[in-house]
MINU-84261 format. One record per atom (N, C-alpha, C): atom name; residue in three letters; x, y, z; residue number from 1. Coordinates in steps of 0.05 Angstrom, whole numbers, plus 5000, padded with zeros to 4 digits. Example, Ala and Ser with C-alpha at 12.3 -4.5 7.8 and 13.67 -1.06 7.14 Angstrom:
2
{lumro N&fipa Ala&u 5264&v 4886&w 5156&voke 1}
{lumro CA&fipa Ala&u 5246&v 4910&w 5156&voke 1}
{lumro C&fipa Ala&u 5264&v 4934&w 5156&voke 1}
{lumro N&fipa Ser&u 5257&v 4955&w 5142&voke 2}
{lumro CA&fipa Ser&u 5273&v 4979&w 5143&voke 2}
{lumro C&fipa Ser&u 5258&v 5001&w 5157&voke 2}
END
This chain:
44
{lumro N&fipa Unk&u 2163&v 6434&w 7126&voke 1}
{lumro CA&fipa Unk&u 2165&v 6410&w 7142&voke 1}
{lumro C&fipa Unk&u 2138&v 6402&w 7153&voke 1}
{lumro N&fipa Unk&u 2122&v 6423&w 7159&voke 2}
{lumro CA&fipa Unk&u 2099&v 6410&w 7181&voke 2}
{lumro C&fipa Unk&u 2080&v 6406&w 7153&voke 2}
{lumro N&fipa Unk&u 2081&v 6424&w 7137&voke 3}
{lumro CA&fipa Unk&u 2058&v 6425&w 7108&voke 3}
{lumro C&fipa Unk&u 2062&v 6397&w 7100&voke 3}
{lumro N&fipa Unk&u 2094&v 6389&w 7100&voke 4}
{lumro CA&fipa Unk&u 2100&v 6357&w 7087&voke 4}
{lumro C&fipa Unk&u 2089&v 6331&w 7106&voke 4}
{lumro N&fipa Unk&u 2097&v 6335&w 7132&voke 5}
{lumro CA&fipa Unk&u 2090&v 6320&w 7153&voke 5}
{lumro C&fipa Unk&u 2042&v 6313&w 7154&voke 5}
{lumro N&fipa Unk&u 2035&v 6346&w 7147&voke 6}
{lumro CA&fipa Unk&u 2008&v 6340&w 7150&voke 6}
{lumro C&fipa Unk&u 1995&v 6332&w 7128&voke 6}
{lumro N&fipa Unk&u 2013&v 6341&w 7102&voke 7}
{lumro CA&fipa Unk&u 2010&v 6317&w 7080&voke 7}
{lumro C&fipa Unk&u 2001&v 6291&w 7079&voke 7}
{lumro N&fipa Unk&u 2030&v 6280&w 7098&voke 8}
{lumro CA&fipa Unk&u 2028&v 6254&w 7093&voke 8}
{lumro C&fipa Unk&u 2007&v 6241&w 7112&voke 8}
{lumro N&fipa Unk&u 2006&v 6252&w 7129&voke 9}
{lumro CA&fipa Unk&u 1972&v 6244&w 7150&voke 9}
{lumro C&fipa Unk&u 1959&v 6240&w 7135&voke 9}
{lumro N&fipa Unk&u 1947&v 6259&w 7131&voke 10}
{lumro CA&fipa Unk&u 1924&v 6259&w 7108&voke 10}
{lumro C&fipa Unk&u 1925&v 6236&w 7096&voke 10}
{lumro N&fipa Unk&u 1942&v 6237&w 7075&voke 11}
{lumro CA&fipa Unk&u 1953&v 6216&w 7051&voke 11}
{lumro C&fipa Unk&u 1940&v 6182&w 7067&voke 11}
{lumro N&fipa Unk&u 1954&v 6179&w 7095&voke 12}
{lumro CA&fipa Unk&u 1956&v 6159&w 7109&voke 12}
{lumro C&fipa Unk&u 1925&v 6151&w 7123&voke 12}
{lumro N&fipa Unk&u 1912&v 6176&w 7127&voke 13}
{lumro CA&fipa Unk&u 1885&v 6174&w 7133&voke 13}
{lumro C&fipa Unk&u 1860&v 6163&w 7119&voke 13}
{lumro N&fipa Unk&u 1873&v 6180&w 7093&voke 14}
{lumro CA&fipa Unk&u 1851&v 6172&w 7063&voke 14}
{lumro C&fipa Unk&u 1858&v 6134&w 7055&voke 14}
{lumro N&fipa Unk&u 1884&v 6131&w 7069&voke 15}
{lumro CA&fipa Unk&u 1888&v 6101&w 7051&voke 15}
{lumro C&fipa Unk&u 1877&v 6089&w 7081&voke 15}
{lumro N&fipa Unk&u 1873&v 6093&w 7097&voke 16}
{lumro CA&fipa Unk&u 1870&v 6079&w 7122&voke 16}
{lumro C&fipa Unk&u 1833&v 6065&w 7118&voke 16}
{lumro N&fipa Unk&u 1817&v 6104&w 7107&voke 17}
{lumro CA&fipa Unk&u 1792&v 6096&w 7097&voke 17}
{lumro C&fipa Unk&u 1795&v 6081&w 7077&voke 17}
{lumro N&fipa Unk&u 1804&v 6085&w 7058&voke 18}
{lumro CA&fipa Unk&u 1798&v 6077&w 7034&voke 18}
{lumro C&fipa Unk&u 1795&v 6040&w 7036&voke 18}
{lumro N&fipa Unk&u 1818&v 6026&w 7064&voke 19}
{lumro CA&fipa Unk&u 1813&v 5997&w 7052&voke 19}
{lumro C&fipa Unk&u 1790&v 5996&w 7075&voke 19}
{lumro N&fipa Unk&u 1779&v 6007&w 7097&voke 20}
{lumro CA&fipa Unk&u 1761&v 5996&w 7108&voke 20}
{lumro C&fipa Unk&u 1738&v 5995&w 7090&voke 20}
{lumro N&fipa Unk&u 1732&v 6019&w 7067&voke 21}
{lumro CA&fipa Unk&u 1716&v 6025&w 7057&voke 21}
{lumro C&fipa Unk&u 1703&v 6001&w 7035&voke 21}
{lumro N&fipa Unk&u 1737&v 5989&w 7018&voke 22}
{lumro CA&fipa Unk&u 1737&v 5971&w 7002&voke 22}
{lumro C&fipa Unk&u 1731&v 5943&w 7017&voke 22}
{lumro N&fipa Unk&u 1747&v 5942&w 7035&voke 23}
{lumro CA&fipa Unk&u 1736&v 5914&w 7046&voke 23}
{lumro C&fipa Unk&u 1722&v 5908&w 7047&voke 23}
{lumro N&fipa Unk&u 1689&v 5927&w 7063&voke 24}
{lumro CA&fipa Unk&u 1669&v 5927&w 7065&voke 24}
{lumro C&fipa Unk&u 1658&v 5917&w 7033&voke 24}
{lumro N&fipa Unk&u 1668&v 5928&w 7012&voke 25}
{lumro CA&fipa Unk&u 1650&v 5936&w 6996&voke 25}
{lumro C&fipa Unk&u 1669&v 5906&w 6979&voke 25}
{lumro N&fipa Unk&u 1685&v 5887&w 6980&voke 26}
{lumro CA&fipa Unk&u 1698&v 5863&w 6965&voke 26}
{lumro C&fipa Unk&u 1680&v 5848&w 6978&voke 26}
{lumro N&fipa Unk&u 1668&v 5841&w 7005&voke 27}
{lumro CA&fipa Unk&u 1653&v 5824&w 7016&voke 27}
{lumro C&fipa Unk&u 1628&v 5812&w 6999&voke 27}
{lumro N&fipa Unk&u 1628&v 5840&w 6986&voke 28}
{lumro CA&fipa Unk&u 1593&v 5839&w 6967&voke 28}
{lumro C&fipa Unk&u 1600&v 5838&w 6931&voke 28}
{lumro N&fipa Unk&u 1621&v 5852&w 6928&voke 29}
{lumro CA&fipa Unk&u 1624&v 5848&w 6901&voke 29}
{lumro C&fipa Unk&u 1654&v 5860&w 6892&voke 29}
{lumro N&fipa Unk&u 1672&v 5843&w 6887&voke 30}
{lumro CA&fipa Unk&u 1695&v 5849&w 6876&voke 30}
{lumro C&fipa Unk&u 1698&v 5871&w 6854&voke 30}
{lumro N&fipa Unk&u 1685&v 5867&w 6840&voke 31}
{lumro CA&fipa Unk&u 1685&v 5887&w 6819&voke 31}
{lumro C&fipa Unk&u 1674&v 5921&w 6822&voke 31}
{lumro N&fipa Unk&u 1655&v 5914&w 6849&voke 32}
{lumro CA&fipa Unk&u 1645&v 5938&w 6847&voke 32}
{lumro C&fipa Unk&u 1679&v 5949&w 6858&voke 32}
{lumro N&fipa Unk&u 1682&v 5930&w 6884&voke 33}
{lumro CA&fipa Unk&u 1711&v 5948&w 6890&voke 33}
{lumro C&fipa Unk&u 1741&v 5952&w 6875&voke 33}
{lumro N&fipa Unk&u 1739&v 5938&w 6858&voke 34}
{lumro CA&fipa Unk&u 1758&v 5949&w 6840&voke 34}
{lumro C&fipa Unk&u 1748&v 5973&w 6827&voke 34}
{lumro N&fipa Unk&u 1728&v 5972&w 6817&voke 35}
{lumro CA&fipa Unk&u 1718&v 6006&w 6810&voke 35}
{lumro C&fipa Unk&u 1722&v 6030&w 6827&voke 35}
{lumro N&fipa Unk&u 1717&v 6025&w 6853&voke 36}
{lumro CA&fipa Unk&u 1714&v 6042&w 6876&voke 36}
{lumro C&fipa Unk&u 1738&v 6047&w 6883&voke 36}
{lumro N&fipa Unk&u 1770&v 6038&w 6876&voke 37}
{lumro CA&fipa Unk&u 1791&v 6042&w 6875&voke 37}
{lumro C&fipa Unk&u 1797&v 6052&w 6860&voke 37}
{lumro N&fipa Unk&u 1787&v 6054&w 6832&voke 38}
{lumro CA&fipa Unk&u 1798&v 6067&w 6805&voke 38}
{lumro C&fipa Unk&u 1787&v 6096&w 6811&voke 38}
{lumro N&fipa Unk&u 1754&v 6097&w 6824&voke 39}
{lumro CA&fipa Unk&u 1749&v 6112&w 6820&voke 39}
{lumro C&fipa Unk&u 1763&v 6138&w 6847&voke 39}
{lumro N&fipa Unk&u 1773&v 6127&w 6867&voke 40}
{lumro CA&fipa Unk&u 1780&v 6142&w 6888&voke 40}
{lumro C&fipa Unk&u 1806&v 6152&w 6878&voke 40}
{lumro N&fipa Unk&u 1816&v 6135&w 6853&voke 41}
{lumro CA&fipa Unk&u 1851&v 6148&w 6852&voke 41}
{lumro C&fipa Unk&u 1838&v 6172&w 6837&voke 41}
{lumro N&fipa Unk&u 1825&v 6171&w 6816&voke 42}
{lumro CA&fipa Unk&u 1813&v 6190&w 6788&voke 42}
{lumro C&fipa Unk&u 1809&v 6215&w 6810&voke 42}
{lumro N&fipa Unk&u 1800&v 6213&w 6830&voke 43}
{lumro CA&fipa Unk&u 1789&v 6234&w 6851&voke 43}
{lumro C&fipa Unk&u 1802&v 6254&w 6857&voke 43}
{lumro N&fipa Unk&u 1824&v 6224&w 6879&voke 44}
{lumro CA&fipa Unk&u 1846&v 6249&w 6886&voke 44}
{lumro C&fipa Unk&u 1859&v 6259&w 6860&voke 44}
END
């Protein structure tokens, strides 16, 4: 339960960065952030 629970934090943390990260980064170039999405799923 708590392993599933701190899972999903995480999970919720990484997508929390992930659009500040992209937003930042669509302002300047769409494409780079579609990459930067492909490349963060390939990651996890």
């Amino acid at each position: 339960m708590f392993v599933q629970l701190d899972g999903a934090w995480r999970y919720l943390y990484s997508q929390i960065r992930l659009r500040i990260l992209t937003r930042t980064s669509c302002n300047y170039n769409g494409e780079l952030c579609k990459q930067m999405i492909v490349d963060k799923m390939n990651t996890d």
